[in-house]
SERO-4910 file (N, C-alpha, C, O; in steps of 0.05 Angstrom, whole numbers):
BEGIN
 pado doro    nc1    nc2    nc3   cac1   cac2   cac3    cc1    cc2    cc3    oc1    oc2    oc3
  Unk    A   1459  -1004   1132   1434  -1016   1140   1422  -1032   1117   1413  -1054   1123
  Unk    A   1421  -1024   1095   1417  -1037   1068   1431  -1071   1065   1421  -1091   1055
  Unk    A   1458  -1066   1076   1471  -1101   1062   1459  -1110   1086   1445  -1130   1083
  Unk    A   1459  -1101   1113   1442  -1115   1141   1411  -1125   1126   1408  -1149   1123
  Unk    A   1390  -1106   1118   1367  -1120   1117   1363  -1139   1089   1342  -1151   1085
  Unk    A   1389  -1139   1069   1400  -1157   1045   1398  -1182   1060   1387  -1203   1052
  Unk    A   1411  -1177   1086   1423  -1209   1081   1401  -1219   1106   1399  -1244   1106
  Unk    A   1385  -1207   1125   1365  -1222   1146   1340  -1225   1125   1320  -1236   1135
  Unk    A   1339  -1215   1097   1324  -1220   1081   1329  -1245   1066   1310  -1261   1061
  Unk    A   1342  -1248   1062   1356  -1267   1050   1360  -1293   1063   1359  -1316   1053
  Unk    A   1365  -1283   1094   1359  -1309   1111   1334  -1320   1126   1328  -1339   1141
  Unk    A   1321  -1300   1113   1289  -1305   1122   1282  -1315   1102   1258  -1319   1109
  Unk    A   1284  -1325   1072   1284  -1330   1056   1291  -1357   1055   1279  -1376   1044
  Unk    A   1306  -1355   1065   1320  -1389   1061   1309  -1403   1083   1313  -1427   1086
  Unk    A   1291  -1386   1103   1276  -1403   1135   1251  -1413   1110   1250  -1436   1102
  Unk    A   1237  -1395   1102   1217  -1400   1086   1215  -1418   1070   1192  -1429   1068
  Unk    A   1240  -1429   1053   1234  -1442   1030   1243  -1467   1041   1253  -1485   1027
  Unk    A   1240  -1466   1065   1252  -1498   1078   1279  -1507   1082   1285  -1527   1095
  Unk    A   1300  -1489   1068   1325  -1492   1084   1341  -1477   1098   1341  -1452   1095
  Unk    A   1354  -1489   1116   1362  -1488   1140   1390  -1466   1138   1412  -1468   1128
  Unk    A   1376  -1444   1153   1396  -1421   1160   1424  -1425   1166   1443  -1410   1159
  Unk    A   1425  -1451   1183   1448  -1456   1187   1475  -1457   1177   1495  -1447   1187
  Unk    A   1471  -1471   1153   1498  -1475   1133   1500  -1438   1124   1523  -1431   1121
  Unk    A   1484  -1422   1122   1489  -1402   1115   1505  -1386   1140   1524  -1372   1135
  Unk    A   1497  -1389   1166   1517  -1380   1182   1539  -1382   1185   1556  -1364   1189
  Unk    A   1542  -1419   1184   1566  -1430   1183   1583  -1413   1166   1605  -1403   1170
  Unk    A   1568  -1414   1149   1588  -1400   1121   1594  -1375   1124   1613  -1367   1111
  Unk    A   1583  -1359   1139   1588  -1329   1138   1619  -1334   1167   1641  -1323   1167
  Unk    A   1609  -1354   1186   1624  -1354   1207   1656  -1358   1193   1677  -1349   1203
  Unk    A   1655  -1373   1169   1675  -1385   1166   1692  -1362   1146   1716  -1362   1147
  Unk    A   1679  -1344   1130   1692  -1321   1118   1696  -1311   1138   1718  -1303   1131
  Unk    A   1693  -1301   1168   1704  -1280   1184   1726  -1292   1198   1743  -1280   1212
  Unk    A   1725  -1323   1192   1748  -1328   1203   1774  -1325   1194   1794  -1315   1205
  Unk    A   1767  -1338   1162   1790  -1335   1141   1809  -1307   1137   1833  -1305   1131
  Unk    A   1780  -1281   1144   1791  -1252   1137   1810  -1254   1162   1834  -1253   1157
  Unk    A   1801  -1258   1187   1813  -1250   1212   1841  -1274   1205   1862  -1268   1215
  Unk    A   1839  -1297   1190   1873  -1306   1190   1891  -1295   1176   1915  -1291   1182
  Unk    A   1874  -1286   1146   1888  -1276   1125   1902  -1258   1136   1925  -1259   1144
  Unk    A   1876  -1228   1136   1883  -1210   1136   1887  -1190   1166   1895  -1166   1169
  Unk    A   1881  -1208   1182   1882  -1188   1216   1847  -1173   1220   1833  -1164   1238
  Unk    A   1847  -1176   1205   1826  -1163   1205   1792  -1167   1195   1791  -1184   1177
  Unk    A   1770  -1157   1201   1734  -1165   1199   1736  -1161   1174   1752  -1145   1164
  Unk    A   1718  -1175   1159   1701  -1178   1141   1685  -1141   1137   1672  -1133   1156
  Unk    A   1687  -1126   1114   1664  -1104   1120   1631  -1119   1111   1631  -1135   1092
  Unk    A   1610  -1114   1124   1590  -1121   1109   1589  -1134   1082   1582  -1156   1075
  Unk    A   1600  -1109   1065   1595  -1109   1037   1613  -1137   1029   1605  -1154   1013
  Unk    A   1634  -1137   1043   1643  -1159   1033   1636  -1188   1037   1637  -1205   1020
  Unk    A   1626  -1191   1066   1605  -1210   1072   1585  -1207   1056   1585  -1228   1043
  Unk    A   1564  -1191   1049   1539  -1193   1020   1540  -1204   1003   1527  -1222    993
  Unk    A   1566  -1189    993   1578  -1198    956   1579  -1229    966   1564  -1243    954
  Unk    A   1594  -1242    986   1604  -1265    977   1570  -1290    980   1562  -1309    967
  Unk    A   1556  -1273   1009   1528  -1300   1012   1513  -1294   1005   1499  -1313    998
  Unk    A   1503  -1267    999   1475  -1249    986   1478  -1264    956   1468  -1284    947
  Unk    A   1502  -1242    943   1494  -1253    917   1514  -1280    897   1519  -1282    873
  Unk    A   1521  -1294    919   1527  -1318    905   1529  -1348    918   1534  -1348    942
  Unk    A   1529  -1359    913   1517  -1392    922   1546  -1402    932   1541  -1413    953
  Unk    A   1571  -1403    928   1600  -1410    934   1616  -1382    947   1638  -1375    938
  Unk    A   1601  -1369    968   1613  -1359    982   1638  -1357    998   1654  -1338    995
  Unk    A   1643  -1380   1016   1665  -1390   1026   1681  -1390   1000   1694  -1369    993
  Unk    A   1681  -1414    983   1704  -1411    958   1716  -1393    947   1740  -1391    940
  Unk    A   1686  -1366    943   1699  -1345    928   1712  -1329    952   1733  -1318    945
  Unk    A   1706  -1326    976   1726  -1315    992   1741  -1318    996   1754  -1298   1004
  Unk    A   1757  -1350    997   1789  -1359    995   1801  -1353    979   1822  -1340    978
  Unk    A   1780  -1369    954   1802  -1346    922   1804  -1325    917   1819  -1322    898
  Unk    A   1790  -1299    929   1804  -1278    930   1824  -1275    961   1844  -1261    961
  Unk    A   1817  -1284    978   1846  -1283   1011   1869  -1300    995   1893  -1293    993
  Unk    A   1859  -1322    984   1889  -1336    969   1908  -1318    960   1926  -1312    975
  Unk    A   1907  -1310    945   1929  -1286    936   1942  -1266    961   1960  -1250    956
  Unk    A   1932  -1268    985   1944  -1243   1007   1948  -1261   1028   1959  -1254   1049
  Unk    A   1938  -1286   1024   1950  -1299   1043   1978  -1314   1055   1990  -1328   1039
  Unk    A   1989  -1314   1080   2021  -1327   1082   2022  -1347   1079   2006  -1362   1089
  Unk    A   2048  -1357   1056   2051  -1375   1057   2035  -1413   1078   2028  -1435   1070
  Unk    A   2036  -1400   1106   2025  -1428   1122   2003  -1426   1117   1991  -1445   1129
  Unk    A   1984  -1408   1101   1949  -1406   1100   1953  -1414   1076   1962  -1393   1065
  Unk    A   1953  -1437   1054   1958  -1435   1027   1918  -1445   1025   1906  -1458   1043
  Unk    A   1905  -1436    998   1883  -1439    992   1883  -1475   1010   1871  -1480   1030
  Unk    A   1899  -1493    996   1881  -1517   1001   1877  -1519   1035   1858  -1532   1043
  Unk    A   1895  -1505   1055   1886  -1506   1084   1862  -1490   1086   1844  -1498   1101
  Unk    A   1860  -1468   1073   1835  -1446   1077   1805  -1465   1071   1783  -1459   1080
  Unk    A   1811  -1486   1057   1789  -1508   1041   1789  -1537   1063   1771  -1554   1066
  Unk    A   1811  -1537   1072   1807  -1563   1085   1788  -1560   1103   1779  -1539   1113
  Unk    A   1780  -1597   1112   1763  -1606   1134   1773  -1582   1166   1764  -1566   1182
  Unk    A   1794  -1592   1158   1809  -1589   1185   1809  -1560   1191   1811  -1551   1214
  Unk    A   1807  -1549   1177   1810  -1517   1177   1776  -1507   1183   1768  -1497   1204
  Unk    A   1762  -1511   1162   1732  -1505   1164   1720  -1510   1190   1706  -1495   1203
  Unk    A   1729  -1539   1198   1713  -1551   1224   1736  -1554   1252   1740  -1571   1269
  Unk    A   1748  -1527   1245   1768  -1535   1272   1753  -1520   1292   1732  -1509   1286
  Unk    A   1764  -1520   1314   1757  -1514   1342   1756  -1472   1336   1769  -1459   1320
  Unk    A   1740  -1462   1352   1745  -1434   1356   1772  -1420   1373   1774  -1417   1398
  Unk    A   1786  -1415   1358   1807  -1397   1384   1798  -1371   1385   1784  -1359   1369
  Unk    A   1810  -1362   1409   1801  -1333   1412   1823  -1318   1400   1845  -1325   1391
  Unk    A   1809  -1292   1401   1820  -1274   1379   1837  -1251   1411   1832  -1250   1435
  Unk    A   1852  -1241   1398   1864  -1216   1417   1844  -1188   1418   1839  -1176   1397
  Unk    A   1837  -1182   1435   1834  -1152   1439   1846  -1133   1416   1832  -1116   1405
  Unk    A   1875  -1136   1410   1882  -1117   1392   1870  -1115   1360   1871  -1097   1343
  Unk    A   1857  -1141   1358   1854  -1149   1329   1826  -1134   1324   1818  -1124   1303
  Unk    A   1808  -1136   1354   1781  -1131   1345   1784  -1093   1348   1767  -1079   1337
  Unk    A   1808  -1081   1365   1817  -1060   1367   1818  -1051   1334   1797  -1040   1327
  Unk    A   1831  -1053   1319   1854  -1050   1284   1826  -1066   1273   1834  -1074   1251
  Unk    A   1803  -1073   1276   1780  -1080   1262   1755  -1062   1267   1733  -1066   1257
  Unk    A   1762  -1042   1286   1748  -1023   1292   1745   -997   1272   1726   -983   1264
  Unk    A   1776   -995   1269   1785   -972   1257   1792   -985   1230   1799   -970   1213
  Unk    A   1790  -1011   1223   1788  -1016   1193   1758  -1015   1182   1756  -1009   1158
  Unk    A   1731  -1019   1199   1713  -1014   1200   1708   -985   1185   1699   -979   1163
  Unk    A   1715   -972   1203   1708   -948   1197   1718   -937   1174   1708   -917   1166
  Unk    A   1739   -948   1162   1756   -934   1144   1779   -921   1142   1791   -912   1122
  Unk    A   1785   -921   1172   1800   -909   1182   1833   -922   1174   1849   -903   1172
  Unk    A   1842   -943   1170   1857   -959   1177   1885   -951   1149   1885   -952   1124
  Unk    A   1902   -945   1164   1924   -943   1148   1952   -959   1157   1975   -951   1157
  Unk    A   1944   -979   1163   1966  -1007   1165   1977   -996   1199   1992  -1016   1201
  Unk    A   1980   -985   1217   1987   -985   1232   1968   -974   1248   1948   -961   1243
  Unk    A   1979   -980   1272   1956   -971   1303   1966   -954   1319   1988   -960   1327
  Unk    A   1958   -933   1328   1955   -910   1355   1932   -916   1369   1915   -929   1359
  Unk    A   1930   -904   1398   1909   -908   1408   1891   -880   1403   1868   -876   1411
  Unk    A   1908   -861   1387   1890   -832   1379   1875   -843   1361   1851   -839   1358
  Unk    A   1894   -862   1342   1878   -870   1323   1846   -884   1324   1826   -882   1308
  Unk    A   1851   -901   1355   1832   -920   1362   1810   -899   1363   1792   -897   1347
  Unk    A   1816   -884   1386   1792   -870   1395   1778   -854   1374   1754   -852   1370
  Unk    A   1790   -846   1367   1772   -828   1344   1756   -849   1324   1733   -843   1318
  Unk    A   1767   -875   1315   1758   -888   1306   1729   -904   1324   1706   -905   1314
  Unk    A   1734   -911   1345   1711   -920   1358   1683   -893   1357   1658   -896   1355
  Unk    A   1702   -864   1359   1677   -852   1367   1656   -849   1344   1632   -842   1347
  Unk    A   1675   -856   1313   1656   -857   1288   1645   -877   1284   1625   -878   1270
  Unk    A   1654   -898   1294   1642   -925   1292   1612   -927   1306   1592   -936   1295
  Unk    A   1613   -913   1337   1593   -907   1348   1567   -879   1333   1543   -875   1333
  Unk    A   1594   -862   1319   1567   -846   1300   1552   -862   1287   1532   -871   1298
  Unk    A   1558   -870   1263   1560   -893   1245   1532   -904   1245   1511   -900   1232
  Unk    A   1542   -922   1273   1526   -945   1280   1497   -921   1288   1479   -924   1272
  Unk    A   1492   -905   1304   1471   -889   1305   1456   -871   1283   1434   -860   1283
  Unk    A   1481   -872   1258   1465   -867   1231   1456   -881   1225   1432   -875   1223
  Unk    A   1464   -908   1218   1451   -924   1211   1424   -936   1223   1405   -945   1211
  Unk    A   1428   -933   1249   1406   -944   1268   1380   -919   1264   1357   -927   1269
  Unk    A   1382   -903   1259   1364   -880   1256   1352   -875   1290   1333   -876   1305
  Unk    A   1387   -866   1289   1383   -856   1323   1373   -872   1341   1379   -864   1364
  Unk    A   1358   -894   1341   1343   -917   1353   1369   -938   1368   1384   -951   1354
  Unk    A   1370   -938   1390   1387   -948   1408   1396   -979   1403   1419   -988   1397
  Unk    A   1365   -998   1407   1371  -1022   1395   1383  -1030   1372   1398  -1049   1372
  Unk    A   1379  -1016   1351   1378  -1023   1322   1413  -1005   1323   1424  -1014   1302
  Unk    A   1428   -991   1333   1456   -981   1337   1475  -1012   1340   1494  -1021   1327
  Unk    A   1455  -1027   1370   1465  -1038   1375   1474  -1058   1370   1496  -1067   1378
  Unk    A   1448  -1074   1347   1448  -1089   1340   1463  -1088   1306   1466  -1109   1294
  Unk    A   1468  -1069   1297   1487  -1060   1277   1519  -1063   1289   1536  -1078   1280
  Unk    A   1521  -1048   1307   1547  -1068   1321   1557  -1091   1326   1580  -1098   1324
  Unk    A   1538  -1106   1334   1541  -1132   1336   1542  -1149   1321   1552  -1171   1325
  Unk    A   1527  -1139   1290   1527  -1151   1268   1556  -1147   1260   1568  -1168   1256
  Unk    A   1571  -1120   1256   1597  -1111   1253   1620  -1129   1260   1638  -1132   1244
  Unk    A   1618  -1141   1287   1638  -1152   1294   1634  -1172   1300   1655  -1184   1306
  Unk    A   1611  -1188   1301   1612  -1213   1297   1600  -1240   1266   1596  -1264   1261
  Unk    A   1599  -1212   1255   1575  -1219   1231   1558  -1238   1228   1560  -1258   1214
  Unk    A   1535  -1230   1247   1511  -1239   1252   1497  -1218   1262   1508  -1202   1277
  Unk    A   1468  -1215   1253   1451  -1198   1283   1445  -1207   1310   1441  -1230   1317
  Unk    A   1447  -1189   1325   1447  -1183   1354   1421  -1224   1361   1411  -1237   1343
  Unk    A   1421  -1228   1387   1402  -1246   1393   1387  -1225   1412   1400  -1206   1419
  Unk    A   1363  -1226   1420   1349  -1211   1434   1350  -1212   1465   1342  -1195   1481
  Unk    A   1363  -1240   1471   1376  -1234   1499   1403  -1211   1495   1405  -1191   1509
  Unk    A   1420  -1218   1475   1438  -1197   1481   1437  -1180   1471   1460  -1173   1468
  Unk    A   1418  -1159   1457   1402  -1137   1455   1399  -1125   1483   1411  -1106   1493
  Unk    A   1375  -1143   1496   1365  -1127   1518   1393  -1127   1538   1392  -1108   1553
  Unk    A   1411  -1140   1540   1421  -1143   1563   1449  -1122   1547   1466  -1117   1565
  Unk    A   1454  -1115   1529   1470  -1092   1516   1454  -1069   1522   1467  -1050   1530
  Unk    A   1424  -1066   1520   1415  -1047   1526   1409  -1036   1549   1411  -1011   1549
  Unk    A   1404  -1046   1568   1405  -1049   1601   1431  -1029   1607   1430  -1006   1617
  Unk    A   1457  -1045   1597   1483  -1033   1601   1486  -1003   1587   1505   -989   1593
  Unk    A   1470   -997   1571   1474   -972   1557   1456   -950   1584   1467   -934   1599
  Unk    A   1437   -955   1583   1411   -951   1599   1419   -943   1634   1405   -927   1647
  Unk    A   1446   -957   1647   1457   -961   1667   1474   -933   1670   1475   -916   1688
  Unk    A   1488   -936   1640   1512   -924   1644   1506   -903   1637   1517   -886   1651
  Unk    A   1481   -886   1606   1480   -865   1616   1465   -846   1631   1467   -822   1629
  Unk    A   1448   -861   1650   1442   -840   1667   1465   -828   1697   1461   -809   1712
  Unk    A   1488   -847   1698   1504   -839   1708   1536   -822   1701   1553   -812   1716
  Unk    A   1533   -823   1670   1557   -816   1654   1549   -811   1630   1527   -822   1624
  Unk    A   1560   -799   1614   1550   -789   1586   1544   -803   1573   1554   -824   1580
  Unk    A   1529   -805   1547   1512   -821   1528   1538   -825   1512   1535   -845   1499
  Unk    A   1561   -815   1508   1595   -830   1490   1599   -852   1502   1598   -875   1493
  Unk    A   1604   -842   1531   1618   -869   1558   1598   -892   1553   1604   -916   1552
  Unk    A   1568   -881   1551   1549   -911   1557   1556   -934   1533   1555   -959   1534
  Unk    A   1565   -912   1507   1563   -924   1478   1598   -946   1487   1604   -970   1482
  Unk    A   1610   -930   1498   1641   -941   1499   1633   -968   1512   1634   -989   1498
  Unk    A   1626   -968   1535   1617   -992   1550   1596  -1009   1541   1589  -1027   1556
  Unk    A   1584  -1006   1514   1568  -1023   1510   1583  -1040   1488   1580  -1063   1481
  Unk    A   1598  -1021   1479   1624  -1034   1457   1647  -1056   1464   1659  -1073   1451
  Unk    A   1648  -1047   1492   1667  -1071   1508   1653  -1090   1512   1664  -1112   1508
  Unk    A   1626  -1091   1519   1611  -1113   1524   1613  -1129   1504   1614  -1153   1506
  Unk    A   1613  -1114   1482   1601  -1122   1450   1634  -1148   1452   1633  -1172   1452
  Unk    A   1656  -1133   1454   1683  -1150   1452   1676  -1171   1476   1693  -1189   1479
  Unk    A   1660  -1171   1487   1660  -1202   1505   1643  -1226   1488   1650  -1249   1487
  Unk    A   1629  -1219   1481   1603  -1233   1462   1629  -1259   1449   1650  -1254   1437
  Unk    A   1616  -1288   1459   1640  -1305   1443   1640  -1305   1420   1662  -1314   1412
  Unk    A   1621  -1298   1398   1627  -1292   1376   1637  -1264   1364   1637  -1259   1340
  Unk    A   1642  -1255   1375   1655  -1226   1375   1690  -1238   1384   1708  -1236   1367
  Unk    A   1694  -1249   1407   1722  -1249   1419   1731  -1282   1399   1755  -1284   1394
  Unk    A   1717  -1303   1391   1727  -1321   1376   1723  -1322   1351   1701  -1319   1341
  Unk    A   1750  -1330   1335   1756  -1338   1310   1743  -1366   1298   1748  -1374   1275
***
């Protein structure tokens, strides 16, 4: 919750002093892209902070450290090009934001089970309610920041919350969290690269 209110401080900061949030999104959008080519996998927070919180060449310093782990067809100067920065969004697979769940958590030891998954989702879902200080929105919106690295928008807050709200008065408060996590994988910044 700490690198979360780092960096909406930070971007409230930059609303304030007259420049435009934007390029800072851009830029965060464009490290989760690079991780998800490099490495298969999300950005953790911390590593999104280090690169826009506390330094001005974010994007750069995140290629020059993915440069070194990256394949051969990702060489730094494509990670830098026009063409690369400002290309089109593709979508991402299910499995990736699956193996970013459980890299999230910590969990992640180069290969995937679905025992692995679940247990991983169900800490992801602790996690996110530690962090949230048990407070439903603020879970949710910690998720959303997670996998799409940005905070939640307040339409899709309420309308994630609705779906929590739905599901558990008919099924347990795990199932409502599960289903609000799939929702979370529809979000186009969640399912696109």
């Amino acid at each position: 919750m700490k690198q979360l209110l780092l960096l909406l401080c930070f971007l409230a900061g930059h609303a304030t002093w007259g420049a435009s949030p934007e390029p800072l999104h851009r830029e965060i959008r464009m490290i989760r892209r690079a991780y998800l080519d490099v490495t298969g996998l999300l950005p953790t927070p911390e590593e999104v902070d280090w690169y826009v919180v506390y330094n001005r060449n974010g994007y750069q310093l995140a290629v020059d450290y993915l440069s070194k782990k990256a394949p051969p067809e990702l060489p730094k100067e494509v990670l830098l090009s026009k063409e690369y920065t400002e290309g089109e969004d593709t979508p991402l697979e299910r499995s990736v934001l699956e193996r970013s769940i459980i890299y999230l958590c910590g969990l992640w030891k180069g290969a995937f089970s679905e025992e692995l998954y679940e247990a991983a989702v169900e800490k992801f879902i602790k996690d996110s309610l530690l962090v949230g200080d048990d407070n439903v929105s603020n879970a949710i919106d910690y998720m959303v920041n997670l996998l799409t690295c940005r905070p939640s928008s307040a339409a899709e807050e309420n309308e994630l919350l609705k779906i929590f709200n739905k599901v558990s008065l008919k099924e347990n408060e795990l199932a409502a969290w599960k289903t609000v996590l799939l929702h979370i994988f529809e979000l186009y910044d969640c399912k696109h690269r």
